[in-house]
C-alpha positions in Angstrom: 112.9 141.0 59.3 109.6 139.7 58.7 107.8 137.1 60.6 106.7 134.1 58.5 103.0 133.5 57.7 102.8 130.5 60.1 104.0 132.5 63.1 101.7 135.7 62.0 98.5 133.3 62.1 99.6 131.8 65.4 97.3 132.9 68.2 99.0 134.5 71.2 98.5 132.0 73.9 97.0 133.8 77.4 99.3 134.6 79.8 99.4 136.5 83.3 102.5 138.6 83.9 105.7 135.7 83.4 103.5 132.8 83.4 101.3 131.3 80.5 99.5 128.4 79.7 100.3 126.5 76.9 99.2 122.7 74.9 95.4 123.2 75.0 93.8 119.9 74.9 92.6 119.1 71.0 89.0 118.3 72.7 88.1 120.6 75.5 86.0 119.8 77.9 83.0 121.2 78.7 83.6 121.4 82.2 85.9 124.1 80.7 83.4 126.8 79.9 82.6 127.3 83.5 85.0 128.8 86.1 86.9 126.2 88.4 85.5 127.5 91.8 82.4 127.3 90.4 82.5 123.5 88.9 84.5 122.6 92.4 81.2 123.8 94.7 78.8 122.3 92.2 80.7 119.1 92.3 81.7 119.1 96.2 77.6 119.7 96.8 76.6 116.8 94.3 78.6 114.0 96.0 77.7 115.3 99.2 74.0 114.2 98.2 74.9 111.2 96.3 76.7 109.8 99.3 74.0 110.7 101.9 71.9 107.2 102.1 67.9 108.6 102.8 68.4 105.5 105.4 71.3 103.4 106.8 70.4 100.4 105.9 70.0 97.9 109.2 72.0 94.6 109.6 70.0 91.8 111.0 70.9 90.6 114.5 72.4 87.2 114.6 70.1 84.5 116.8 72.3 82.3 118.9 70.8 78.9 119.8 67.6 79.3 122.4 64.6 77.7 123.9 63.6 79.8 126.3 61.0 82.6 125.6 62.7 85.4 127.0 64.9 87.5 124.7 68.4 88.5 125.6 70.5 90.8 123.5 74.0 90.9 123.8 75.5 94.1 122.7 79.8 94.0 121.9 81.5 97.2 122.9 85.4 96.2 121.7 88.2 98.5 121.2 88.3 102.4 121.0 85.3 104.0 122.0 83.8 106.5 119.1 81.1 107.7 117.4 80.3 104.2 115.4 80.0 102.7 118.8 77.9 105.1 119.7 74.9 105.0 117.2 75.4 101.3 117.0 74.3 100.9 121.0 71.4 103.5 120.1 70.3 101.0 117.3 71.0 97.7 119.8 68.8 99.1 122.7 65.7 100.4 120.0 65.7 96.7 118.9 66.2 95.3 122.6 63.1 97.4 123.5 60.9 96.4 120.5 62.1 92.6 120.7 60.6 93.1 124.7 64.5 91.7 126.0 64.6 91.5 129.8 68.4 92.1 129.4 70.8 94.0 127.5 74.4 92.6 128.5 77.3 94.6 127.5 80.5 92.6 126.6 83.1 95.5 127.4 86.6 95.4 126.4 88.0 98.7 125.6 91.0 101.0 126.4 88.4 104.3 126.3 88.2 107.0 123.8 86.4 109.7 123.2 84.4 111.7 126.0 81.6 113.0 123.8 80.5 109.9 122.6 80.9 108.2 126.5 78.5 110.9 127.6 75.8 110.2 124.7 76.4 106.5 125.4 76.2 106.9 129.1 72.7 108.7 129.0 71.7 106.0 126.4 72.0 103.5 129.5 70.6 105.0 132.0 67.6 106.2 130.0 66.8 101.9 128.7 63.6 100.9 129.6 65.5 97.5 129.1 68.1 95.9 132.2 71.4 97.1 131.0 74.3 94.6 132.1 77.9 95.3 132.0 80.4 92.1 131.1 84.1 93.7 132.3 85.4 91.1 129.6 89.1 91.8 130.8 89.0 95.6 130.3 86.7 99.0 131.0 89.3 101.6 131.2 88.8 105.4 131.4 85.5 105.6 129.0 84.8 102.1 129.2 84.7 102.6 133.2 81.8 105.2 132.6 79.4 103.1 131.2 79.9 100.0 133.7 79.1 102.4 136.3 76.1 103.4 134.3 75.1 99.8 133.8 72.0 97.8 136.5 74.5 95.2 136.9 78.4 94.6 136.5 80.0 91.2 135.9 83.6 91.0 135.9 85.9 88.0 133.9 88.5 86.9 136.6 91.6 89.3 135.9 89.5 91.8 134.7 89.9 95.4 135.6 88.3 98.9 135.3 89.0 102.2 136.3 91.3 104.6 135.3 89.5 107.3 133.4 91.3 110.9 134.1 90.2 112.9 131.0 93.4 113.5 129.0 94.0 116.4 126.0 94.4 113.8 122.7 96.9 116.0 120.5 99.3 115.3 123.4 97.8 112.8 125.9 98.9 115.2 129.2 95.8 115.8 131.7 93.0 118.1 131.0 92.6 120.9 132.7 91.1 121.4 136.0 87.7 122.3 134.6 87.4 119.2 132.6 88.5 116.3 135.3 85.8 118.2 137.5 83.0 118.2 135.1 83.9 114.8 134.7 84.3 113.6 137.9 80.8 115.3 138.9 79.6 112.9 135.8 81.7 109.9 137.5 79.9 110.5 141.0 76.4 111.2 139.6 76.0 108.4 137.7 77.5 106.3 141.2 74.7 108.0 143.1 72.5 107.1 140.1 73.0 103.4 140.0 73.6 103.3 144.5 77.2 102.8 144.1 79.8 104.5 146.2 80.3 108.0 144.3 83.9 108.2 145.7 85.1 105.0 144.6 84.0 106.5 141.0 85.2 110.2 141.8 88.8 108.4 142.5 89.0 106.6 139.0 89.2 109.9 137.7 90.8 112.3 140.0 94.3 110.9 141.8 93.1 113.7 144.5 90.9 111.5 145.8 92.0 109.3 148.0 89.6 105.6 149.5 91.6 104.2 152.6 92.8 101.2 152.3 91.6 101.1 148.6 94.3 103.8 146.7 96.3 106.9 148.0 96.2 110.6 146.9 98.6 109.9 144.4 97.0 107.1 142.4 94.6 106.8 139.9 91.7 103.8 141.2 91.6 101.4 139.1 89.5 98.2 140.5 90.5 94.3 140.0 87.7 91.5 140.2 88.6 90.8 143.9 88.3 94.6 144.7 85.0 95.3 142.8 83.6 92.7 144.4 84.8 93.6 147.8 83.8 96.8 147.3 80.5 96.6 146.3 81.4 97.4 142.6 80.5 94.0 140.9 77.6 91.8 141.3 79.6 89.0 140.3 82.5 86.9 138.6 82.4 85.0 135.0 83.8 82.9 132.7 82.1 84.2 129.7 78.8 85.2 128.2 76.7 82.0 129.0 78.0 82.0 132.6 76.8 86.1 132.9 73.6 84.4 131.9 73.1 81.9 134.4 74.1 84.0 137.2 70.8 86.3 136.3 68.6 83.3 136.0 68.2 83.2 132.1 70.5 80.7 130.9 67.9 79.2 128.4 66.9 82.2 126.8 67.0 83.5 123.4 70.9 85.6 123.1 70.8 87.9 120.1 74.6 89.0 119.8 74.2 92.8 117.4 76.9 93.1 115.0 77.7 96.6 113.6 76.2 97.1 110.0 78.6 98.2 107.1 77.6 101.7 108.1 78.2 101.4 111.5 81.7 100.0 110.2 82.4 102.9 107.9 81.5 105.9 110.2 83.8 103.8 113.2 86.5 103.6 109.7 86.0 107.1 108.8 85.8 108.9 112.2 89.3 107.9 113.0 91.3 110.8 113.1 94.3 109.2 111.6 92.1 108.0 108.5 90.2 111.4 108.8 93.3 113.3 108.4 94.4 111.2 105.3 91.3 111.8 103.4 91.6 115.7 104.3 95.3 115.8 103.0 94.3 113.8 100.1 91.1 115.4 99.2 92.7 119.0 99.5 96.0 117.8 97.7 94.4 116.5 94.5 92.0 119.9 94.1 94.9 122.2 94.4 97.2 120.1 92.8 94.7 119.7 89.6 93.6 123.2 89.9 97.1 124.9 90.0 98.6 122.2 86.9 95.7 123.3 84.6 93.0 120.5 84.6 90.2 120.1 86.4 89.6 116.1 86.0 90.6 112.8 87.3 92.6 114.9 90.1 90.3 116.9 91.5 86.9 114.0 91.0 89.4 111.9 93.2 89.8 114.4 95.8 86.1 115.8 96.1 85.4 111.9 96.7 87.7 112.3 99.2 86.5 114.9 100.9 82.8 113.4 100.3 83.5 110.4 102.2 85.2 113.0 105.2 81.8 114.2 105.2 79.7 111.8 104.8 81.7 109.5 107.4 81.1 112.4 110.0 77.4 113.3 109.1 76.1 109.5 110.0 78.0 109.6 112.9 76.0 112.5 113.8 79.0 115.1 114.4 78.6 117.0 110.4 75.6 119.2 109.9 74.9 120.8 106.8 76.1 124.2 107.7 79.8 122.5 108.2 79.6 121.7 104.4 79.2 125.2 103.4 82.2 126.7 105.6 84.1 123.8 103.6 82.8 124.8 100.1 83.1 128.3 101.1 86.6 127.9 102.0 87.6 125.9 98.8 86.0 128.4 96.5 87.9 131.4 98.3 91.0 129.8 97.9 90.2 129.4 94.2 89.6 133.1 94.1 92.6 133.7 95.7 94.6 131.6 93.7 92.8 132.0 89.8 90.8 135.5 90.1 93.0 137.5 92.5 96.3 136.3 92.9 98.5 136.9 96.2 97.7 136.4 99.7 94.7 138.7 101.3 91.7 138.6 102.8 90.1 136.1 100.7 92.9 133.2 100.6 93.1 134.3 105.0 89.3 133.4 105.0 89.1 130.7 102.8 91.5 129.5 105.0 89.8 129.8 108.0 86.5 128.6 106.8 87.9 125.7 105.4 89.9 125.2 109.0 86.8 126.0 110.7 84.1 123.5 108.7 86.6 120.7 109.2 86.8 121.3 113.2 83.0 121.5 113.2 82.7 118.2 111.2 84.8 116.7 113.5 83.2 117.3 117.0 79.7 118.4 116.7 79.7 121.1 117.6 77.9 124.3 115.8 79.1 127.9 115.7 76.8 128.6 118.4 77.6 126.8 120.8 81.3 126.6 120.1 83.7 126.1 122.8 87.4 124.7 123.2 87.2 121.4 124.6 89.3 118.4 124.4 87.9 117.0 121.1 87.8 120.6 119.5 91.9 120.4 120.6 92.5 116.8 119.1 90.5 118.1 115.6 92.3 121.3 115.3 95.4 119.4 115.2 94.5 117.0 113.2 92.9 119.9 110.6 96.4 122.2 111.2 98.4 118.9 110.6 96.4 117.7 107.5 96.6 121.4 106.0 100.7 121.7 106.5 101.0 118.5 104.8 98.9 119.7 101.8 101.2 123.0 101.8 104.3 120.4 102.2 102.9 117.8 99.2 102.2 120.8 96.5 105.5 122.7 97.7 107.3 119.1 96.7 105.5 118.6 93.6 106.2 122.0 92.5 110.1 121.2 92.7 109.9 117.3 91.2 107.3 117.8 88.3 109.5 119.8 86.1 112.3 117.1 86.1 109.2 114.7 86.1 107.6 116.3 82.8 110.7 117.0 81.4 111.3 120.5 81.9 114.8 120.3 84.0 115.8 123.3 83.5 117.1 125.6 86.0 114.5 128.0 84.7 112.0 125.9 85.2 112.8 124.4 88.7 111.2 125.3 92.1 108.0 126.7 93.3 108.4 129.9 90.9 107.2 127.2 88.0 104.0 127.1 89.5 103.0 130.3 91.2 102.1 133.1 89.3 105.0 135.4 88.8 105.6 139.5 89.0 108.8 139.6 86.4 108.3 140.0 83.2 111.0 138.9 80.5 112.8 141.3 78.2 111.1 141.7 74.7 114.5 140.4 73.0 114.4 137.3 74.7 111.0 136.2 73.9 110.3 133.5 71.3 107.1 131.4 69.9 107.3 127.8 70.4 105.8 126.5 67.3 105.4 122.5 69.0 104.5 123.5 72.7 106.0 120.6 75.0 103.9 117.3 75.6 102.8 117.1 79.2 104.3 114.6 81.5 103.2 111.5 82.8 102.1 113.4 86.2 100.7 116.2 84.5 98.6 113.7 82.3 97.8 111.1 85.4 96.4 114.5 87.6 94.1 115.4 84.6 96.0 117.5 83.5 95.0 118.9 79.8 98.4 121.7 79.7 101.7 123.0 81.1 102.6 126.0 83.2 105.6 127.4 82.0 107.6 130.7 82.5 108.7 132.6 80.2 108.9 130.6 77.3 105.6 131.5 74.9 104.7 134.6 73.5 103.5 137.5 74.9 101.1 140.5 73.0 102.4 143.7 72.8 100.9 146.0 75.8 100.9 149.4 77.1 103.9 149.3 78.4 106.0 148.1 75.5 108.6 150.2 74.8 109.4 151.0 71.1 111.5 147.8 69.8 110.5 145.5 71.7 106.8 144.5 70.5 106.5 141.7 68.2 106.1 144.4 65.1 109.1 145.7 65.5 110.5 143.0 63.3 108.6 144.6 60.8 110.0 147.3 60.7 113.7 146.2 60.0 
């Protein structure tokens, strides 16, 4: 039997062992003539440096109503402590200083956070050539307690209380180890000694070991009302509010500057959250495989290099990302792609892409550089939020696997399960192959991903090859 003239003129469509690629868009694109891992670096490095500002832009402090010629700043520390909160008291006491302030009054009301950004925020106190005063404002627990010890002055609201601050492991909230609550009662008790405070008092907020008679037991974390701070020697006074802080250090008709936190500062404090971070990890990884793997490289994967872009960018203004982080995560993603498009299976490269990807994430995260790496309590709260975000990528593109072939329309049994999308060892008997004159319209998810084809098994032509036995090549019609 002879093939007809329209099936001899049809060109073979590429294939890899079972699986081939079929419905070429009419209008390619010409990020098509360059390979994937290549336009995903080249793309990932681009919005990197479009979303790196050459300056975050300043937000003007708001001027409360004042005669007096002194200059007063007050300086909000509310909710979870981070890395925002961090570079936004940096900014407050640069301006305090330049403005000549006599005081800088902190109005602290926070459950703690994280001990990195206590420490930078702690040495930013004591180092103020500017009065630092801390407002207890109904709450200075565990990191919050830190920097009211480091402060010139305390005020407490009535009902207010601070204390509290054992360091605790954040992927599971149990107590550090022993090395940590030492290192950081040694910070609790220096900074005491620093500001002539009774160091135990401050060593007993974060160790239950240590005992104050008449004060707590040895089984009790301190934590300090108003009426025991004062008796104690631990605040200079009680307060109402902000104006009444003010009158008790003699300036109640100066000039209060409250700070607000610029749209930066409100970004980095949005992005540094590790439940956000994690979502634009899962995201951002989702979309590039998921785009990569279903044979388009558009909408998809531009949404998820955003994604990982504003990760980035999120974690480099708040001073944790460095540049050598966004390598090990363009490294990674390129040998994955290897892994995936140029070498298929599971060796060394997808195993270090893997880790480089795992390890530029971790660094982004805490800081930290590769040499002077260490496990600490933040590199344990990002590693799970990394190994988390990772198994829900390898969840999401296990799922879509199974649903997009009912979703495009391929329901099949054939065509079901993660064998429609990975690259496949089996190849199907000569007798059983067919051309598909009409390939199959993509879906509405292949389409919406930016999708421009459709993986399928099995079903387009294959060329004859070496290992064709006789009969089963395409011209063996011909000879019949």
């Amino acid at each position: 039997m002879n093939r007809s003239s329209s099936s001899a003129t049809t060109p073979a469509s590429p294939s890899f062992g079972a699986l081939s690629i079929s419905a070429p868009h009419p209008y390619p694109s010409v990020f098509h003539q360059f390979p994937r891992p290549v336009l995903l670096l080249a793309m990932l490095l681009m919005a990197a440096g479009m979303l790196v500002p050459a300056f975050a832009p300043d937000v003007a402090a708001q001027d409360d109503a004042g005669t007096g010629a002194q200059q007063v700043y007050v300086v909000p520390i509310q909710g979870t402590i981070e890395p925002g909160i961090s570079s936004f008291l940096d900014r407050s006491l640069d301006e305090a200083a330049e403005a000549g302030a006599v005081y800088v009054v902190l109005d602290i009301n926070t459950p703690g956070g994280r001990l990195d950004t206590v420490l930078q925020m702690r040495d930013m106190i004591l180092n103020s050539p500017v009065p630092v005063v801390a407002y207890v404002n109904r709450e200075a627990f565990s990191a919050g307690a830190l920097i009211t010890i480091a402060s010139d002055e305390i005020y407490m609201a009535p009902a207010g209380v601070f204390g509290a601050a054992t360091p605790v492991l954040g992927g599971t909230g149990e107590t550090a180890d022993e090395k940590t609550v030492s290192a950081v009662r040694s910070t609790f008790r220096a900074t005491a000694e620093e500001k002539g405070r009774d160091p135990a008092i401050a060593e007993a907020m974060v160790d239950p070991a240590v005992a104050i008679d008449g004060l707590d037991t040895a089984t009790t974390l301190l934590t300090l009302t108003t009426e025991q701070a004062l008796e104690w020697d631990y605040a200079d006074g009680v307060a109402a509010d902000i104006p009444a802080v003010l009158a008790s250090l003699g300036v109640a008709d100066a000039t209060v500057t409250t700070m607000t936190l610029s749209p930066i500062e409100h970004f980095v404090r949005w992005i540094t959250d590790p439940v956000f971070a994690s979502l634009l990890i899962t995201g951002g990884l989702f979309l590039i495989i998921a785009d990569a793997l279903f044979a388009g490289f558009g909408v998809a994967a531009l949404a998820g290099v955003a994604s990982l872009g504003l990760f980035f960018w999120g974690h480099l203004l708040a001073g944790l990302a460095g540049w050598e982080d966004l390598v090990l995560i363009a490294l990674g993603i390129v040998l994955i792609g290897v892994e995936i498009f140029v070498i298929p299976g599971f060796g060394i490269a997808g195993i270090a892409g893997l880790v480089a990807l795992a390890g530029g994430l971790i660094l982004s995260m805490t800081g930290r550089g590769i040499g002077n790496f260490e496990v600490t309590d933040e590199v344990i709260r990002a590693g799970w939020v990394v190994a988390i975000s990772l198994g829900l990528v390898a969840a999401a593109v296990i799922g879509f696997s199974i649903l997009a072939p009912r979703l495009t329309g391929n329901s099949t049994r054939a065509h079901r399960g993660f064998s429609w999308l990975a690259l496949a060892a089996t190849v199907d008997d000569g007798n059983q192959r067919t051309l598909r004159k009409e390939p199959a319209k993509p879906g509405w998810v292949v389409r919406m991903t930016g999708g421009q084809g459709v993986l399928e098994r099995g079903d387009l032509h294959m060329p004859d090859g070496p290992d064709q036995g006789p009969g089963t090549g395409p011209d063996a019609h011909r000879r019949h």
